[in-house]
PQR file with spaces between the fields and no chain letter, atoms N, CA, C, O and H, PARSE charges and radii, in Angstrom:
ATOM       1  N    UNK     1      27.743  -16.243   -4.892 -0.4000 1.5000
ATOM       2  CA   UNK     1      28.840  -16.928   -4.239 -0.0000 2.0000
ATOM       3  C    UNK     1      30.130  -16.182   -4.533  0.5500 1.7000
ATOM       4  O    UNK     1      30.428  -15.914   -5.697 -0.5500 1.4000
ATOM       5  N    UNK     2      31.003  -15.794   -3.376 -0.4000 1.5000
ATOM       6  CA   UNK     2      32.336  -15.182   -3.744 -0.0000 2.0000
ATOM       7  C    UNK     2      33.079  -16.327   -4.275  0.5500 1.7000
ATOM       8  O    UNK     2      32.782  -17.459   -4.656 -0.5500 1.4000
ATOM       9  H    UNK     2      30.761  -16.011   -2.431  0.4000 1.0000
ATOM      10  N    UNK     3      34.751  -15.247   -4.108 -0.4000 1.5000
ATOM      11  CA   UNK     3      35.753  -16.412   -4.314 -0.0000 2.0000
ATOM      12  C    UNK     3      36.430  -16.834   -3.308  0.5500 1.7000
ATOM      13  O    UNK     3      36.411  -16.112   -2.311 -0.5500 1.4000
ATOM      14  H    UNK     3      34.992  -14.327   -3.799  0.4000 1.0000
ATOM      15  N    UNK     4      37.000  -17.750   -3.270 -0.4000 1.5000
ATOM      16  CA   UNK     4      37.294  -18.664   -2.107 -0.0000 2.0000
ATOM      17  C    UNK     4      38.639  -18.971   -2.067  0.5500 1.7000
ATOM      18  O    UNK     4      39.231  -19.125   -3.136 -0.5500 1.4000
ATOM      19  H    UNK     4      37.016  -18.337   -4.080  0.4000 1.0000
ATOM      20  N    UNK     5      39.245  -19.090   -0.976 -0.4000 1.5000
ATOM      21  CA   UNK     5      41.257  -19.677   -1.031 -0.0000 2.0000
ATOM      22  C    UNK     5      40.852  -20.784   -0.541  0.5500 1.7000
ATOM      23  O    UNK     5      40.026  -20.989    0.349 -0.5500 1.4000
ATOM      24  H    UNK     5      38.764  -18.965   -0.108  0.4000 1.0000
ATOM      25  N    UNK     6      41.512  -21.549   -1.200 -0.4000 1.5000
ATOM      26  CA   UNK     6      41.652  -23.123   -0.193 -0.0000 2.0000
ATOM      27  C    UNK     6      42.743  -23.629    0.211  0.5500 1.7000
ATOM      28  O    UNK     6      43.731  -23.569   -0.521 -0.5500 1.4000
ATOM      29  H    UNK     6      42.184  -21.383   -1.923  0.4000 1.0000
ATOM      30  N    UNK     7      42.796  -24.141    1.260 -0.4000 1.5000
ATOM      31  CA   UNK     7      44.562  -24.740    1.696 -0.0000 2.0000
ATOM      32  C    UNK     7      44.178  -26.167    1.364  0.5500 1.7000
ATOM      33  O    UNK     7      43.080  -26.691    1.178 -0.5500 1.4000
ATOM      34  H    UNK     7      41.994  -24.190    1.855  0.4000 1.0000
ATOM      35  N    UNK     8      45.566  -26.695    1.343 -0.4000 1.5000
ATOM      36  CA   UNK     8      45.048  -28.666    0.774 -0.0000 2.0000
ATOM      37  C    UNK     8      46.384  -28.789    1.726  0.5500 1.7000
ATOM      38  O    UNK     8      47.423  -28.130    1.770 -0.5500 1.4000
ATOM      39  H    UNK     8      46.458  -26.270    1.494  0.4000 1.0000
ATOM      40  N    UNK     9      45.851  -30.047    2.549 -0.4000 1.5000
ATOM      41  CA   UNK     9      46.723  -31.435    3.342 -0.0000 2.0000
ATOM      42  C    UNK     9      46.324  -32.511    2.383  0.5500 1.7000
ATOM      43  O    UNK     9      45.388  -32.775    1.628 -0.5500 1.4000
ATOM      44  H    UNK     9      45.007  -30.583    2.513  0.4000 1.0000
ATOM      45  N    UNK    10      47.825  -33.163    2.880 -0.4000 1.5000
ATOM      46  CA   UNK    10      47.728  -34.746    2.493 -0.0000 2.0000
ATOM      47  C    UNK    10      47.238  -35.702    3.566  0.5500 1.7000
ATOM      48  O    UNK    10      47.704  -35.315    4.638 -0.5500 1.4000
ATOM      49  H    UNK    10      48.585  -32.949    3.493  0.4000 1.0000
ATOM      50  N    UNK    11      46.652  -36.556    3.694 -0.4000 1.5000
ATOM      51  CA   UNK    11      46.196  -37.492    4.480 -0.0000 2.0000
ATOM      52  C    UNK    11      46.094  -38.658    3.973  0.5500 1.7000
ATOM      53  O    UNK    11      45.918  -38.747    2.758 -0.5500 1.4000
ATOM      54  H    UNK    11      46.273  -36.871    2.824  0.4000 1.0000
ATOM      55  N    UNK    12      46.201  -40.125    4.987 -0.4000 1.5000
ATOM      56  CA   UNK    12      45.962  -41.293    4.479 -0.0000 2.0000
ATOM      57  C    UNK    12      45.673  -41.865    5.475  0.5500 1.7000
ATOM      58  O    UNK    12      46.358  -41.774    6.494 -0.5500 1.4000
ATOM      59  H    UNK    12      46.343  -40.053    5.975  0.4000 1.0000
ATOM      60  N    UNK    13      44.109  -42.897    5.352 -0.4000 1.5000
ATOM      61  CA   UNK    13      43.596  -43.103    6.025 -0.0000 2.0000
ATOM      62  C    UNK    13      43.991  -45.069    5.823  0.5500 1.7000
ATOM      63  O    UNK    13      44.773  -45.668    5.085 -0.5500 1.4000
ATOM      64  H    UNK    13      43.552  -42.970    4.525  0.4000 1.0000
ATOM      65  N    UNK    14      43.132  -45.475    6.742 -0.4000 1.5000
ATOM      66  CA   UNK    14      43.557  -47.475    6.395 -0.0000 2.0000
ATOM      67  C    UNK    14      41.924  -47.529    7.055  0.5500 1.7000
ATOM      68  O    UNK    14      41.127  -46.782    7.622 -0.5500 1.4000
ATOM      69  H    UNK    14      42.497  -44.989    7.342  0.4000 1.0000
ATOM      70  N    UNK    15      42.018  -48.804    6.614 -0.4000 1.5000
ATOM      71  CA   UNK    15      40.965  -49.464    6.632 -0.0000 2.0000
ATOM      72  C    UNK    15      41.282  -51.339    6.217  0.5500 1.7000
ATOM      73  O    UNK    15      41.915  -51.677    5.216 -0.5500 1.4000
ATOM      74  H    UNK    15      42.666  -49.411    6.153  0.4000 1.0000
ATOM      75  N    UNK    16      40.729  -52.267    7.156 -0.4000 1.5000
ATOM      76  CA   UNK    16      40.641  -53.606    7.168 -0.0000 2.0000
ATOM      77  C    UNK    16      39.431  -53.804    6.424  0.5500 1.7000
ATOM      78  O    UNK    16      39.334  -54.928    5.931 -0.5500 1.4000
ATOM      79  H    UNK    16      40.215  -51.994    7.969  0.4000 1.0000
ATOM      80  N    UNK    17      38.672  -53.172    6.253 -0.4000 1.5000
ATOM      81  CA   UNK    17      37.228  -53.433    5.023 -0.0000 2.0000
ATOM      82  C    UNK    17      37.529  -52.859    3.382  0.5500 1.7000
ATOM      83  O    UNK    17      37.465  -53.743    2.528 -0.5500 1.4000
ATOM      84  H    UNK    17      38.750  -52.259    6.653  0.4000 1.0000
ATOM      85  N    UNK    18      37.855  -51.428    2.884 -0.4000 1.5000
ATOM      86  CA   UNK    18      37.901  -51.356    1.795 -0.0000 2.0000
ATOM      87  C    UNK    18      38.373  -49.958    1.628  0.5500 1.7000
ATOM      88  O    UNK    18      38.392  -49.165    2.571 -0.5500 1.4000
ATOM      89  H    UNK    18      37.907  -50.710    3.578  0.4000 1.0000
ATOM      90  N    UNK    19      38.889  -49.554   -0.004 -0.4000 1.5000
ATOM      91  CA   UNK    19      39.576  -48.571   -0.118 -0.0000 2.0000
ATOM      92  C    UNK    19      38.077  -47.198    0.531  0.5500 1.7000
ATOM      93  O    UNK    19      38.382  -46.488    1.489 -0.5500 1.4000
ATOM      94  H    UNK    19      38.874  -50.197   -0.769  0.4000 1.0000
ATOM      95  N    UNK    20      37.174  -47.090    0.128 -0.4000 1.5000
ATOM      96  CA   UNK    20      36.063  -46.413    0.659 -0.0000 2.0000
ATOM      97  C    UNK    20      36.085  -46.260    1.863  0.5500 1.7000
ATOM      98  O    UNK    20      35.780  -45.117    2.203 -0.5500 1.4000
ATOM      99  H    UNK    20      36.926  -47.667   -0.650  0.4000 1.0000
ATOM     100  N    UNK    21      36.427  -47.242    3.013 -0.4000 1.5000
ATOM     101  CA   UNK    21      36.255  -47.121    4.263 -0.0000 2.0000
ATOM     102  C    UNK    21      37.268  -46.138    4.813  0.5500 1.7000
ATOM     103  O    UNK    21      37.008  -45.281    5.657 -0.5500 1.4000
ATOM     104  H    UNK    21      36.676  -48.170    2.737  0.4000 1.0000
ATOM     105  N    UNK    22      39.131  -46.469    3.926 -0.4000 1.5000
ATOM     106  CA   UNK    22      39.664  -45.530    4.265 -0.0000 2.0000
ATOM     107  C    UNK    22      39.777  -44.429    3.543  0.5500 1.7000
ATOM     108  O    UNK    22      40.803  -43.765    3.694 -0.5500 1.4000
ATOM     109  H    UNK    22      39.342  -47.165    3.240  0.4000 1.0000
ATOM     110  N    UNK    23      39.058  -44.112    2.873 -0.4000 1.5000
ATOM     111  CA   UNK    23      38.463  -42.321    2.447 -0.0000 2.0000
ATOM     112  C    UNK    23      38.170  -41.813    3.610  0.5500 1.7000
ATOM     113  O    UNK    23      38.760  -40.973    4.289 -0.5500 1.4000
ATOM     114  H    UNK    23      38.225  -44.651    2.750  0.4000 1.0000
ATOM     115  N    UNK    24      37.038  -42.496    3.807 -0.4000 1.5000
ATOM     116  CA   UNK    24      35.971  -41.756    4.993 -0.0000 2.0000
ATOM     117  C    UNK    24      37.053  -41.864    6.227  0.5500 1.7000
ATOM     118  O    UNK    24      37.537  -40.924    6.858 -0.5500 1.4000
ATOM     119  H    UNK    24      36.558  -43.178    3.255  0.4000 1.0000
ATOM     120  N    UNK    25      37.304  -43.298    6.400 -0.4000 1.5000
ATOM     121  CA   UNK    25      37.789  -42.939    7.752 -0.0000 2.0000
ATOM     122  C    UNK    25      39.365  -41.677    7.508  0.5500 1.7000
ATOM     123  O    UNK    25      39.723  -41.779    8.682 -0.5500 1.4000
ATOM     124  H    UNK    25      36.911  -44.062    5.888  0.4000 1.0000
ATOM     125  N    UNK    26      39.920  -41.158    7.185 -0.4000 1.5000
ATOM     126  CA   UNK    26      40.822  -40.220    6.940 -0.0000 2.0000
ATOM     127  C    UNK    26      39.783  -38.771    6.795  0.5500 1.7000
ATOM     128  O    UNK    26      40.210  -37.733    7.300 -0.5500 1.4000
ATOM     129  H    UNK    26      39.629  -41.075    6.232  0.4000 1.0000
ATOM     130  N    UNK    27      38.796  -38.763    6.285 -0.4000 1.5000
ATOM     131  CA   UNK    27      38.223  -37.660    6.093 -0.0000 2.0000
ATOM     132  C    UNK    27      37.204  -36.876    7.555  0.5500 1.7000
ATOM     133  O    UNK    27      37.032  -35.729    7.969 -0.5500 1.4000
ATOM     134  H    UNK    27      38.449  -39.607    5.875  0.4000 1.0000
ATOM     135  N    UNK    28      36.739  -38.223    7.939 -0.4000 1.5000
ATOM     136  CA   UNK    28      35.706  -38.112    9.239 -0.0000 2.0000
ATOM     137  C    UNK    28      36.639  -37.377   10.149  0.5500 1.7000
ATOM     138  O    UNK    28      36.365  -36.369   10.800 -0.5500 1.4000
ATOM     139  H    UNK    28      36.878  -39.154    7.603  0.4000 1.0000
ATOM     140  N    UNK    29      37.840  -38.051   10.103 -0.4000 1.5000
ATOM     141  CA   UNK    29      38.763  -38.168   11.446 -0.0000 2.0000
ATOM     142  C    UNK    29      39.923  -36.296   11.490  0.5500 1.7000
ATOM     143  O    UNK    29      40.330  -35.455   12.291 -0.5500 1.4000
ATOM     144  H    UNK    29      38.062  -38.870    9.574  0.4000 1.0000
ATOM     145  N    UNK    30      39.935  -36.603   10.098 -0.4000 1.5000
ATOM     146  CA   UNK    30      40.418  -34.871    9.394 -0.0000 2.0000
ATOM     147  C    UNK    30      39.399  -33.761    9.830  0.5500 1.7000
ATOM     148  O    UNK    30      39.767  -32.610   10.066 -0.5500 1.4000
ATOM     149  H    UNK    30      39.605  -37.287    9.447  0.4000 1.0000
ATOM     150  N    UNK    31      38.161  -34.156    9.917 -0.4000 1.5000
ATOM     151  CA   UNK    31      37.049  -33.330    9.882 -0.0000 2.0000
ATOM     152  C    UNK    31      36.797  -32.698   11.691  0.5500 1.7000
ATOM     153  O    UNK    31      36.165  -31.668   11.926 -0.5500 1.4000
ATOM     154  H    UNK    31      37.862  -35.091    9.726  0.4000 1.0000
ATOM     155  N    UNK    32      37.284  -33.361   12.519 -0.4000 1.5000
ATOM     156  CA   UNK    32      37.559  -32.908   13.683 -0.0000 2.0000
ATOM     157  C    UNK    32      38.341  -31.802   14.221  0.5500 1.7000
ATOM     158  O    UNK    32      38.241  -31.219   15.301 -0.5500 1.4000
ATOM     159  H    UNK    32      37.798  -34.197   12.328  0.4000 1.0000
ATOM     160  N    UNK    33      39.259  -31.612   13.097 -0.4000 1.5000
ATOM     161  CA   UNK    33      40.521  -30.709   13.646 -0.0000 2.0000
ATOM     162  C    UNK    33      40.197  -29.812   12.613  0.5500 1.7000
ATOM     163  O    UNK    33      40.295  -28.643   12.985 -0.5500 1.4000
ATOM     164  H    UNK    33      39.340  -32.086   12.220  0.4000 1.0000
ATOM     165  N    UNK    34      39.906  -29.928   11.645 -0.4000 1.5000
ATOM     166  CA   UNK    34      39.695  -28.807   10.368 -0.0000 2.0000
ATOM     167  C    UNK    34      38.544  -28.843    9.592  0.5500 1.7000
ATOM     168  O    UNK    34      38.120  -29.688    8.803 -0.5500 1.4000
ATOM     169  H    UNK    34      39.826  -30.878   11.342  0.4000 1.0000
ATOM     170  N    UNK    35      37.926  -27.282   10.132 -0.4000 1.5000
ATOM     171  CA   UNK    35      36.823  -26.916    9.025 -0.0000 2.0000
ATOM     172  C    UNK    35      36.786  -26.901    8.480  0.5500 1.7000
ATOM     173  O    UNK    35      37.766  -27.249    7.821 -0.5500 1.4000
ATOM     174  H    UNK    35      38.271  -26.596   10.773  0.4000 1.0000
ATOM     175  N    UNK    36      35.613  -26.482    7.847 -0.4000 1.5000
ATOM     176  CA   UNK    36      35.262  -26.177    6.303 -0.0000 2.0000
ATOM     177  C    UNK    36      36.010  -27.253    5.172  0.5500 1.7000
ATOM     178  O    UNK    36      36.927  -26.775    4.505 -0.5500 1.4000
ATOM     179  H    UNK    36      34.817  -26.199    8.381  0.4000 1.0000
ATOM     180  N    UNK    37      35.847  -27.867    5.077 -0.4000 1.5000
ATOM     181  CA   UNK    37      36.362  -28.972    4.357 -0.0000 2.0000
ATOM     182  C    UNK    37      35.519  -29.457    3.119  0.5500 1.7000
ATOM     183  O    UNK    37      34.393  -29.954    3.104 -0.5500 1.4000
ATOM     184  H    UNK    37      35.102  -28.255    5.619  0.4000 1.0000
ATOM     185  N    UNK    38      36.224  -29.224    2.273 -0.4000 1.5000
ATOM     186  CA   UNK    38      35.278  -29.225    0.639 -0.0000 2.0000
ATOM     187  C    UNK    38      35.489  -29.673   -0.194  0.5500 1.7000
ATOM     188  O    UNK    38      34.710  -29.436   -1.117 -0.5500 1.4000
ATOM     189  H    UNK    38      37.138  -28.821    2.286  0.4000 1.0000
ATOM     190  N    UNK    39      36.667  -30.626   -0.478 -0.4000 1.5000
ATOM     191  CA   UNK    39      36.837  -31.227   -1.448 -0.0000 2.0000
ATOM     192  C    UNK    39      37.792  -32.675   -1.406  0.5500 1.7000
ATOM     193  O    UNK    39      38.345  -32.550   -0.314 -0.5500 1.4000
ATOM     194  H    UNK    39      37.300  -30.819    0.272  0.4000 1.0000
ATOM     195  N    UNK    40      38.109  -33.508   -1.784 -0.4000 1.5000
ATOM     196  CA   UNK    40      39.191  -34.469   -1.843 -0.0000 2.0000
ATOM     197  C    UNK    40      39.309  -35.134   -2.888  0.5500 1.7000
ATOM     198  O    UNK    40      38.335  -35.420   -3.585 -0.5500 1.4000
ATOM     199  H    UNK    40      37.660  -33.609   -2.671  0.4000 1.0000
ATOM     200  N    UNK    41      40.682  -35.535   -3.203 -0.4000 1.5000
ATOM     201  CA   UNK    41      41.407  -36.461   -4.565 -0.0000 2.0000
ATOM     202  C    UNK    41      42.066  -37.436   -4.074  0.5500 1.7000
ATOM     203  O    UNK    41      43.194  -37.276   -3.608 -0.5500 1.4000
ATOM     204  H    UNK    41      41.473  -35.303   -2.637  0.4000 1.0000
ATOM     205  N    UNK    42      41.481  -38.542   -4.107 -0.4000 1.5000
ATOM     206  CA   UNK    42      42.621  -39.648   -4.127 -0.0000 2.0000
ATOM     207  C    UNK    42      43.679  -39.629   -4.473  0.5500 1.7000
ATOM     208  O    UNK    42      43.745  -39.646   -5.702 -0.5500 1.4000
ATOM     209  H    UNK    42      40.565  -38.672   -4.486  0.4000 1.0000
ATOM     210  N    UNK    43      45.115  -39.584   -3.722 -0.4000 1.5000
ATOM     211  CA   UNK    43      46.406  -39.650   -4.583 -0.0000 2.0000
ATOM     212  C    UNK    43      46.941  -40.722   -4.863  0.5500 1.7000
ATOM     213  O    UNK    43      47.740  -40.906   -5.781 -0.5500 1.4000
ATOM     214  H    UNK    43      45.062  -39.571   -2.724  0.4000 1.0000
ATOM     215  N    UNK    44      46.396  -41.799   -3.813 -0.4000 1.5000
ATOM     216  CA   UNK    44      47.264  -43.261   -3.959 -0.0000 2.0000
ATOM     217  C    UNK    44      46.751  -43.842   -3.291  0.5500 1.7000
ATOM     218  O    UNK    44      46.095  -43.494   -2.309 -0.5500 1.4000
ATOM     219  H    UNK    44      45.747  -41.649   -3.067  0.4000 1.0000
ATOM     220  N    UNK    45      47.064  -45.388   -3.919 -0.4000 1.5000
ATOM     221  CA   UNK    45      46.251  -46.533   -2.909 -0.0000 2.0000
ATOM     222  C    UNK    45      47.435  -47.787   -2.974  0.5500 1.7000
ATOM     223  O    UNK    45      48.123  -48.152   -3.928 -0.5500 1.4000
ATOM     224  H    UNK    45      47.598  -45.671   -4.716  0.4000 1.0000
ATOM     225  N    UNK    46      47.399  -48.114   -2.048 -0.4000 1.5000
ATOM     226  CA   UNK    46      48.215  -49.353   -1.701 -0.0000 2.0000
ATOM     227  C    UNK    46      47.114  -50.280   -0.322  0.5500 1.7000
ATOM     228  O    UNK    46      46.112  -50.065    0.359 -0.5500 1.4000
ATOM     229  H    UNK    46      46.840  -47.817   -1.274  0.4000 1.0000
ATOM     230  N    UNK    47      48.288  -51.510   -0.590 -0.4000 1.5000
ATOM     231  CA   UNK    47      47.434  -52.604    0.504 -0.0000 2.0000
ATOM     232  C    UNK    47      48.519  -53.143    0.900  0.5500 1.7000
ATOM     233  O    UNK    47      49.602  -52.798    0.427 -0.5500 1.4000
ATOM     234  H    UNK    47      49.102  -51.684   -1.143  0.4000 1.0000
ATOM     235  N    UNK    48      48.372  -54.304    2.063 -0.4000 1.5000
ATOM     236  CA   UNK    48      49.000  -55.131    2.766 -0.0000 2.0000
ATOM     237  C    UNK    48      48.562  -56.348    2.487  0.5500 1.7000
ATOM     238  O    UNK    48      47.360  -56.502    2.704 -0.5500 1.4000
ATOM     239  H    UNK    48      47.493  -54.583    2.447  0.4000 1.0000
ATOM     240  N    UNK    49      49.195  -57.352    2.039 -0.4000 1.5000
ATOM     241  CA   UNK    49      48.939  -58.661    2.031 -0.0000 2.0000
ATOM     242  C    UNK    49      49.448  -59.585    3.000  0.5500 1.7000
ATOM     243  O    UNK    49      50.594  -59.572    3.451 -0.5500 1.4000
ATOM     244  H    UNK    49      50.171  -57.227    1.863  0.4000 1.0000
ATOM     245  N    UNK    50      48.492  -60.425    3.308 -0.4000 1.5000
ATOM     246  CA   UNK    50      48.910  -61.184    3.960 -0.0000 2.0000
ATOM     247  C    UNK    50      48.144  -62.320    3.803  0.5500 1.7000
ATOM     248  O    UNK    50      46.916  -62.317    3.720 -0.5500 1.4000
ATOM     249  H    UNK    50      47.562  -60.435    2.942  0.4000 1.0000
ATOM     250  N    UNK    51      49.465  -64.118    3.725 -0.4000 1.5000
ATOM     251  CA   UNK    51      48.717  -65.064    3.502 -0.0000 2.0000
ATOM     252  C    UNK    51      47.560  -65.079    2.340  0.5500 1.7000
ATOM     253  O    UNK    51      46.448  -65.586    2.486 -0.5500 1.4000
ATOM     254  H    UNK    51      50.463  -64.120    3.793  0.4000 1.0000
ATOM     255  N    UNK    52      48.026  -64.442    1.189 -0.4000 1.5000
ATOM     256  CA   UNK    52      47.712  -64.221   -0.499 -0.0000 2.0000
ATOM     257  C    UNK    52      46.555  -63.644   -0.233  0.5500 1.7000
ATOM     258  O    UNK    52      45.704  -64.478   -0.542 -0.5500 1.4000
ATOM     259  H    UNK    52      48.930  -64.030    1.070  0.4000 1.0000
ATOM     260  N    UNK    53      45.834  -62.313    0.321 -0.4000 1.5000
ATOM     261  CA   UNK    53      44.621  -62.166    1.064 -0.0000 2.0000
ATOM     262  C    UNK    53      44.790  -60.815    1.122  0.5500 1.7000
ATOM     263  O    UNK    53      45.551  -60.518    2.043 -0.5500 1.4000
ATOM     264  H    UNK    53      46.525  -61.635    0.571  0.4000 1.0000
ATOM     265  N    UNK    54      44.343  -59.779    0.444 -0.4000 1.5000
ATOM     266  CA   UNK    54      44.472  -58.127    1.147 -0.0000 2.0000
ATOM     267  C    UNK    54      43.813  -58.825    2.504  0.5500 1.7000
ATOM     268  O    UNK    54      42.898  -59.634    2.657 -0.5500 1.4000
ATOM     269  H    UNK    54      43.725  -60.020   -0.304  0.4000 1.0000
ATOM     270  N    UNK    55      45.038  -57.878    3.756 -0.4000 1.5000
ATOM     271  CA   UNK    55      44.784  -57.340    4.994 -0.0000 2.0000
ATOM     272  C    UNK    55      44.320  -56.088    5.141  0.5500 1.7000
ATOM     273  O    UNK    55      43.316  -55.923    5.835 -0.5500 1.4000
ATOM     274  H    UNK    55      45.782  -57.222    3.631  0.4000 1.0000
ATOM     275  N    UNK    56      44.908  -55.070    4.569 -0.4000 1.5000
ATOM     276  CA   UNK    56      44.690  -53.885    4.872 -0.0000 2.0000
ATOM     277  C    UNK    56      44.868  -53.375    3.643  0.5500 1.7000
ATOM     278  O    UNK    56      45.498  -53.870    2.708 -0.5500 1.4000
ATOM     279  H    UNK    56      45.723  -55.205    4.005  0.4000 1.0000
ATOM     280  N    UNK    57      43.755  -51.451    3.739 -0.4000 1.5000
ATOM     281  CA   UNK    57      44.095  -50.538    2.398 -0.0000 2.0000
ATOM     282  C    UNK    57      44.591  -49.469    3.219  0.5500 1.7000
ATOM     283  O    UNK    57      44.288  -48.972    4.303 -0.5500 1.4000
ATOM     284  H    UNK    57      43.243  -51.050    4.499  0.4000 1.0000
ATOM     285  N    UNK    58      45.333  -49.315    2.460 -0.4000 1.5000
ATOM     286  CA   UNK    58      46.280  -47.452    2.765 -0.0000 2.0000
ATOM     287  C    UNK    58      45.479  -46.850    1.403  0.5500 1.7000
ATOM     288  O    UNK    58      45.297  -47.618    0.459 -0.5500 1.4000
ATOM     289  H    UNK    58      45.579  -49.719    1.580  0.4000 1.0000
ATOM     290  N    UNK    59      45.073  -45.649    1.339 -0.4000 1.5000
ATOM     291  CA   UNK    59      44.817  -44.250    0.565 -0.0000 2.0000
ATOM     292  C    UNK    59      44.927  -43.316    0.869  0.5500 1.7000
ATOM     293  O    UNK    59      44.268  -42.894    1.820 -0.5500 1.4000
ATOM     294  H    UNK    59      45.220  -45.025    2.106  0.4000 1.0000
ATOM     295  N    UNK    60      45.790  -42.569    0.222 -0.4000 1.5000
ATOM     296  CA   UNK    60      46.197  -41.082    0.850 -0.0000 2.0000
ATOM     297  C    UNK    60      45.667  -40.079   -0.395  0.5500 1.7000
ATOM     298  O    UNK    60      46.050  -39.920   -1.554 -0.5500 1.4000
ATOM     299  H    UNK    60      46.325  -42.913   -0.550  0.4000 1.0000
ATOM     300  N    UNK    61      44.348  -39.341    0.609 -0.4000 1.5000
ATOM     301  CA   UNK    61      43.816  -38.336   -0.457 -0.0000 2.0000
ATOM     302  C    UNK    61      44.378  -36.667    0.356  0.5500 1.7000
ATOM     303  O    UNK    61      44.610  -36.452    1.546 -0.5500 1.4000
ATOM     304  H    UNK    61      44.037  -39.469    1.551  0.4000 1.0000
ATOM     305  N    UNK    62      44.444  -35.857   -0.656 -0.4000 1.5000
ATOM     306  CA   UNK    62      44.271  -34.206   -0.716 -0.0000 2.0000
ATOM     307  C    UNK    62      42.750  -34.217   -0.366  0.5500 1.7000
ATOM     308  O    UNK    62      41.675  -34.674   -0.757 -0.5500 1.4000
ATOM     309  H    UNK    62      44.255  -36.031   -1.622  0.4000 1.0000
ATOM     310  N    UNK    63      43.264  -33.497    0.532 -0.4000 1.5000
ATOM     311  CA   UNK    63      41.582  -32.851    1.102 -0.0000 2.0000
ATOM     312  C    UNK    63      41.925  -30.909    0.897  0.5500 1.7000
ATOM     313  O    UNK    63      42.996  -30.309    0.991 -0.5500 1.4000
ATOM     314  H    UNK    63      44.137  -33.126    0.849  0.4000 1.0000
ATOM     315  N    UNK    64      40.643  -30.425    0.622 -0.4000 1.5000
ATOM     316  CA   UNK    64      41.083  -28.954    0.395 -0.0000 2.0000
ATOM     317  C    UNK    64      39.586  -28.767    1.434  0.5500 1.7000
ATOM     318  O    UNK    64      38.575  -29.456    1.573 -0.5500 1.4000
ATOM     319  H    UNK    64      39.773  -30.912    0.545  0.4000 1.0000
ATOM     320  N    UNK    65      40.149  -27.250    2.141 -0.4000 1.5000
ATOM     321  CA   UNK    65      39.570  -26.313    2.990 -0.0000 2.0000
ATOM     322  C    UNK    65      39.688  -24.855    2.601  0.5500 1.7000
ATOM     323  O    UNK    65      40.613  -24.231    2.080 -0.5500 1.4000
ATOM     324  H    UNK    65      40.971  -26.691    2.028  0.4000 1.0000
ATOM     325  N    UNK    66      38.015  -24.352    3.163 -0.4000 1.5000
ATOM     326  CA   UNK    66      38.354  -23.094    2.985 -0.0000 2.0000
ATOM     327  C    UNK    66      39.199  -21.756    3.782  0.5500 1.7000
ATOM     328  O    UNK    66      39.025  -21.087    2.763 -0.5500 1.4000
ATOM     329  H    UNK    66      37.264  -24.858    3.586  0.4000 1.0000
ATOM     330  N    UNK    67      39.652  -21.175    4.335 -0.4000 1.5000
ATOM     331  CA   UNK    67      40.665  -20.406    4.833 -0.0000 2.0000
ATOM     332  C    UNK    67      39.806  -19.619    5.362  0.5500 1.7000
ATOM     333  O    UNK    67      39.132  -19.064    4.494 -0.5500 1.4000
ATOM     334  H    UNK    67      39.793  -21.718    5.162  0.4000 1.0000
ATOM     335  N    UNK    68      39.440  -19.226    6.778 -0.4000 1.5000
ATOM     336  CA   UNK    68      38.595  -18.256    7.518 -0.0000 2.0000
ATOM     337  C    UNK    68      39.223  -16.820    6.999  0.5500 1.7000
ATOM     338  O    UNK    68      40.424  -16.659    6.783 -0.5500 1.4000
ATOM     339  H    UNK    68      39.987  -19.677    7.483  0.4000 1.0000
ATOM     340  N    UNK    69      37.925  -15.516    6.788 -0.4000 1.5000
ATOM     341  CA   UNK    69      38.420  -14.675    6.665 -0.0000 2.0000
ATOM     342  C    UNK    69      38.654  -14.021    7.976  0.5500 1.7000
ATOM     343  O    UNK    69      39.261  -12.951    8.033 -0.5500 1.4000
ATOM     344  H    UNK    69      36.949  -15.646    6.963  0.4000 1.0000
C-alpha cells in the first residue's frame, strides 16, 4: 500500500430518527459528489427540541478523501 493525501470537508447531516441516521445520511448524500471517501469524525452534535421531546439531530462530521493522482 502507498502513501496517500487526503482532503477533509465539514458536513452536517439531520435526521428526525437519531444521531446515526444523521452520520449516514450526511455521508451517503456526500458520497455522490465525492470519491474515494475513507474516513469520518464526529465534530458535534446538537438537537432541536420541541414540546420537551428531541425533534431533530444535527451532527457535523469531517469526512476525509483520497486526492486522484
Amino acid at each position: 500500500m502507498g502513501d496517500h493525501v487526503y482532503k477533509s470537508t465539514e458536513l452536517t447531516g439531520s435526521s428526525k430518527e437519531s444521531v446515526d441516521d444523521a452520520v449516514r445520511t450526511a455521508i451517503e448524500r456526500a458520497s455522490k459528489t465525492l470519491r474515494d471517501i475513507r474516513w469520518f469524525e464526529v465534530t458535534d452534535v446538537r438537537g432541536h427540541v420541541r414540546d420537551g421531546k428531541v425533534a431533530h439531530w444535527q451532527v457535523t462530521v469531517k469526512v476525509g478523501f483520497t486526492l486522484d493522482d
